[in-house]
Each structure stands twice: as structure tokens, then as C-alpha cells.
C-alpha positions as CSV (number, residue, x, y, z in Angstrom):
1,X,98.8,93.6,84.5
2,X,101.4,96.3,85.1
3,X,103.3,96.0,89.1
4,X,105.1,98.4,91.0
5,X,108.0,96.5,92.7
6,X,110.2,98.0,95.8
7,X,113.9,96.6,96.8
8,X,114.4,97.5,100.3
9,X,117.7,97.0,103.1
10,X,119.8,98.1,105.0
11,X,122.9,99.9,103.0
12,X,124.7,97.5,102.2
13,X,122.4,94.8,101.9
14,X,122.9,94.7,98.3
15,X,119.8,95.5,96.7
16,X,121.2,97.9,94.2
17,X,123.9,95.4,92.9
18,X,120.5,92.8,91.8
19,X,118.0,95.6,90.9
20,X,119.2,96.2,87.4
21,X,119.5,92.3,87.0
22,X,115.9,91.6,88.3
23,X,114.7,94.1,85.9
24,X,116.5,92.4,82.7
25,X,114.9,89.0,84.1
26,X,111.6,90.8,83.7
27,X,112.7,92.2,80.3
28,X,113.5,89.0,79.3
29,X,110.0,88.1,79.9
30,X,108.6,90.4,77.4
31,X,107.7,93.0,80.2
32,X,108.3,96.8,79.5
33,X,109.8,97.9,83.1
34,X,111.3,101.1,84.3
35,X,113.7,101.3,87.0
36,X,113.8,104.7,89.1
37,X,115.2,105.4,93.1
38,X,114.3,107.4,96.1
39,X,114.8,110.0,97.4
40,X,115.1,111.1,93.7
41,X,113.3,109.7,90.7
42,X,112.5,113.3,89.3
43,X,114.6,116.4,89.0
44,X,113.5,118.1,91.8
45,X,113.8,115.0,94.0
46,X,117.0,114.7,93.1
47,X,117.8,118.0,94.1
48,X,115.9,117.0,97.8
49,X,118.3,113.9,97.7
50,X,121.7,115.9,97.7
51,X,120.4,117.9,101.0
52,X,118.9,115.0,102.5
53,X,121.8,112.1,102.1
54,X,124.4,115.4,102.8
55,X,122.9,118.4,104.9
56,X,122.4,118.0,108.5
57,X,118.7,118.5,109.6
58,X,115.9,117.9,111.9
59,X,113.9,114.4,112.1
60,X,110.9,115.9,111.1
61,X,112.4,118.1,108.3
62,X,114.0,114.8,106.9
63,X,110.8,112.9,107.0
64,X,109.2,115.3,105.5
65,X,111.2,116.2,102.7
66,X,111.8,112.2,101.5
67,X,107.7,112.1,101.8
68,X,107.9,115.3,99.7
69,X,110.3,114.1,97.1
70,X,108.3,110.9,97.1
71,X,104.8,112.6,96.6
72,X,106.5,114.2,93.6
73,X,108.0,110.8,92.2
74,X,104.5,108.9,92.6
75,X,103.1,112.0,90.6
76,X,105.5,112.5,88.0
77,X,107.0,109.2,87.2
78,X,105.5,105.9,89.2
79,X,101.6,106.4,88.2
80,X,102.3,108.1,85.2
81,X,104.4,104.7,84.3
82,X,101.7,102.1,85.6
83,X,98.9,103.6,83.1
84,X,101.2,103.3,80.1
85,X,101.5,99.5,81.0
86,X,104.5,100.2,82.4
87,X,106.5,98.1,85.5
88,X,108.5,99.8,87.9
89,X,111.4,99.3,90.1
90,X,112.1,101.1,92.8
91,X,115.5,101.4,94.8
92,X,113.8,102.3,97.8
93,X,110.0,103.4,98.8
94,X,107.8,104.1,101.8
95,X,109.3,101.3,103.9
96,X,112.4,102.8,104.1
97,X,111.1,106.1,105.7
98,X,109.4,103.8,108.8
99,X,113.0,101.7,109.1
100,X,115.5,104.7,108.7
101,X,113.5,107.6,109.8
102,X,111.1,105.8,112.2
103,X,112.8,102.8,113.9
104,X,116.5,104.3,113.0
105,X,115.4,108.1,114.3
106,X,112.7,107.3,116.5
107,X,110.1,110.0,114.8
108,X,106.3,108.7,116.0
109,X,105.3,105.8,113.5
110,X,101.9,106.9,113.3
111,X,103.0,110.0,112.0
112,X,104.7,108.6,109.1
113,X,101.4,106.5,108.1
114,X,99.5,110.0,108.0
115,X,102.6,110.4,105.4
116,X,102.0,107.9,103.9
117,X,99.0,107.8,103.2
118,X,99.2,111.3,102.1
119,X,101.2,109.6,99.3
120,X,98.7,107.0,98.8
121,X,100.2,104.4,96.6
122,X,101.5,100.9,98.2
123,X,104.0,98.4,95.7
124,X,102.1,95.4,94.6
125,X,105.3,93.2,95.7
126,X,108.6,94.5,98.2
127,X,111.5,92.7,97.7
128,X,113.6,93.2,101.4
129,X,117.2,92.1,101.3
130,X,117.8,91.2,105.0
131,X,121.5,91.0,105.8
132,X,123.1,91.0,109.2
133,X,124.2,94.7,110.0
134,X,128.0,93.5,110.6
135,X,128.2,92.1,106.9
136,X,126.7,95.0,105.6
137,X,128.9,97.5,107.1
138,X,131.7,95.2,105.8
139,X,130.4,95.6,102.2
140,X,130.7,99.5,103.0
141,X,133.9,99.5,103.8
142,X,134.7,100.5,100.6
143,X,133.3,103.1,100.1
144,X,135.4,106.4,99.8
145,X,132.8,108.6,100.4
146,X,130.0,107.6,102.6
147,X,126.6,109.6,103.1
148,X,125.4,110.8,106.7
149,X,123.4,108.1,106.7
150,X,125.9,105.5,105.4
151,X,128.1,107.0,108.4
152,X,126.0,106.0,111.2
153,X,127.1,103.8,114.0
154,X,125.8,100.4,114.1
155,X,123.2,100.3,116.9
156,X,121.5,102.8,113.7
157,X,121.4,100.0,111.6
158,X,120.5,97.5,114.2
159,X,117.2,99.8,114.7
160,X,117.1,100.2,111.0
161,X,116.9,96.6,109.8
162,X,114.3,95.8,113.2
163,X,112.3,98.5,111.4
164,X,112.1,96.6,108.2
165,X,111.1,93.4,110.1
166,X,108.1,95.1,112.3
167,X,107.4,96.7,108.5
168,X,107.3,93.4,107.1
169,X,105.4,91.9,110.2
170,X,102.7,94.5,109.6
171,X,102.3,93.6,105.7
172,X,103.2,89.9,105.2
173,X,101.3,89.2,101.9
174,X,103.7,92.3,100.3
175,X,107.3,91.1,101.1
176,X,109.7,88.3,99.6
177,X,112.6,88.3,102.5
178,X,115.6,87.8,100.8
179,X,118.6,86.0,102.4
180,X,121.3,89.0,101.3
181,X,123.9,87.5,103.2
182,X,124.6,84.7,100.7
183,X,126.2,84.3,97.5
184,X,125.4,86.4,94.3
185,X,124.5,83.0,92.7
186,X,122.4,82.1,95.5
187,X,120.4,85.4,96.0
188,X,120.4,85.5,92.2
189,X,118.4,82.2,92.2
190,X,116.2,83.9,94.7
191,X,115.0,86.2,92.8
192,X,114.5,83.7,89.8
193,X,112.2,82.0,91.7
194,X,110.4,85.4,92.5
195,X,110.5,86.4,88.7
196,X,108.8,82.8,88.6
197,X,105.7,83.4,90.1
198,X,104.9,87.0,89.2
């Protein structure tokens, strides 16, 4: 049975650096999997994902334009994936909209479930890499060129990765909380484990 997997955090957290891994693991198991990202996925989403990681705009505007790009990816790449007998892995999905734009922005949370379920598709399995916001700004700080949301001041984050956890509160049975804040080894063997039982 085909899955649609999420990797979640705060930037920073690390997700991107084990998402190609975890999708060779998978490989490795025989599984055909696809690996796509949001805001973007799609040409036109990618287009939405240079304005929205680089042009200043309104809460409302942004939330609705990652739900926009999003309604397009689920259309044009996710489900489109899942009947071929596809998996896919996703850098990034609905949860981030409630962390960064709900809990990080403050826009109304109810109003990003009416979004979301305007989107209507849910992962089968989220993999959030929790991280303290200090050791992921640390990780940052290499960065030469940082996006708007990259450059926000911690408090931002703070709300951001509390987001995650009322997100992850609200759908237990979903989540695998990774420990980000350890080891590549150690967060590696993590996600064996997960790899393990799915």
C-alpha cells in the first residue's frame, strides 16, 4: 500500500539533510518513492514559492497562496503519484502552514482548517524533527542568504516550533517526534527504526 510521508521543523531542524536518505532507505526496500517540497512541487508552485519565501505580503495573502500552491501540488503531483503506486515525501505540508503562518503569524487557526480541508488530503505518517530554536538558528548561521522567513527573530521560531507541538497534540496517531538535536548517526538510527515498522 502506497503512503504519503511529511518531514516537518523548524528551519533548521534538519529535515532536508535526512529526507533524501529516508527515501533511499525506502528504495532499498523495494518501494518506488518520489520526493517533492512545498511551497513548490509543480511549476507554478514554484513560481508562488519565490514571492512567498522573498516578497513581503499580508498574513492572509501568504496563507493563502501556500494553500494555493499546495491545492495545485496535491492535484498535479501527490494524488496523481499515490494511484500509480507511488510513495511520496514531502519537505513540508499542511502542518507547516498552522506552525509558521498560524502559531508563528497569529492568523485564526480555524481558518486554516477551512484551508485545509479545502485541500483535503492528510499524510498517512509526519515525521517532525523537533530541535531547540537556539540550535537551529545555530545551524543557520551559515547561511549566506537567508529567506524572510529564515530571517525572523527567535520569539518567531519559539511560536513556530509550539505550533508543531499543539499540531502534533491534535493528531498523535500521525507524528514520529524526532529528537533533531542529536547526532546524524543518532537521528539516522531514528528513522531506521521508523523505516522499520512502516
Amino acid at each position: 500500500m502506497t503512503k504519503f510521508i511529511t518531514f516537518e521543523g523548524v528551519d533548521g531542524a534538519g529535515k532536508s539533510t535526512h529526507l533524501a536518505w529516508f527515501a533511499e532507505a525506502l528504495r532499498q526496500r523495494g518501494l518506488d518513492v518520489i520526493v517533492t517540497r512545498e511551497p513548490g512541487g509543480t511549476p507554478l508552485g514554484e513560481q508562488l514559492r519565490e514571492m512567498l519565501l522573498n516578497q513581503p505580503m499580508s498574513i492572509g495573502t501568504e496563507a493563502m497562496l501556500m494553500f494555493a500552491a499546495r491545492l495545485e501540488h496535491v492535484e498535479q503531483v501527490i494524488e496523481p503519484a499515490l494511484r500509480a503506486g507511488r510513495w511520496v515525501i514531502s519537505d513540508r505540508f499542511s502542518d507547516a502552514s498552522f506552525a509558521y503562518q498560524g502559531a508563528g503569524r497569529g492568523m485564526d487557526w480555524d481558518k486554516l482548517k477551512q484551508l485545509e480541508r479545502w485541500v483535503g488530503v492528510q499524510p498517512d505518517l509526519t515525521l517532525f524533527f523537533d530541535v531547540p530554536v537556539e540550535v537551529a538558528r545555530l545551524r543557520l548561521a551559515n547561511n549566506v542568504s537567508l529567506d524572510r522567513f529564515e530571517q525572523e527573530q527567535d520569539g518567531f521560531f519559539n511560536r513556530v516550533r509550539s505550533g508543531y507541538h499543539r499540531r502534533v497534540a491534535e493528531d498523535p496517531q500521525r507524528f514520529r517526534v524526532i529528537d533533531a538535536a542529536q547526532t546524524l548517526d543518532a537521528v539516522q538510527q531514528q528513522l531506521l527504526d521508523i523505516v522499520a515498522t512502516i
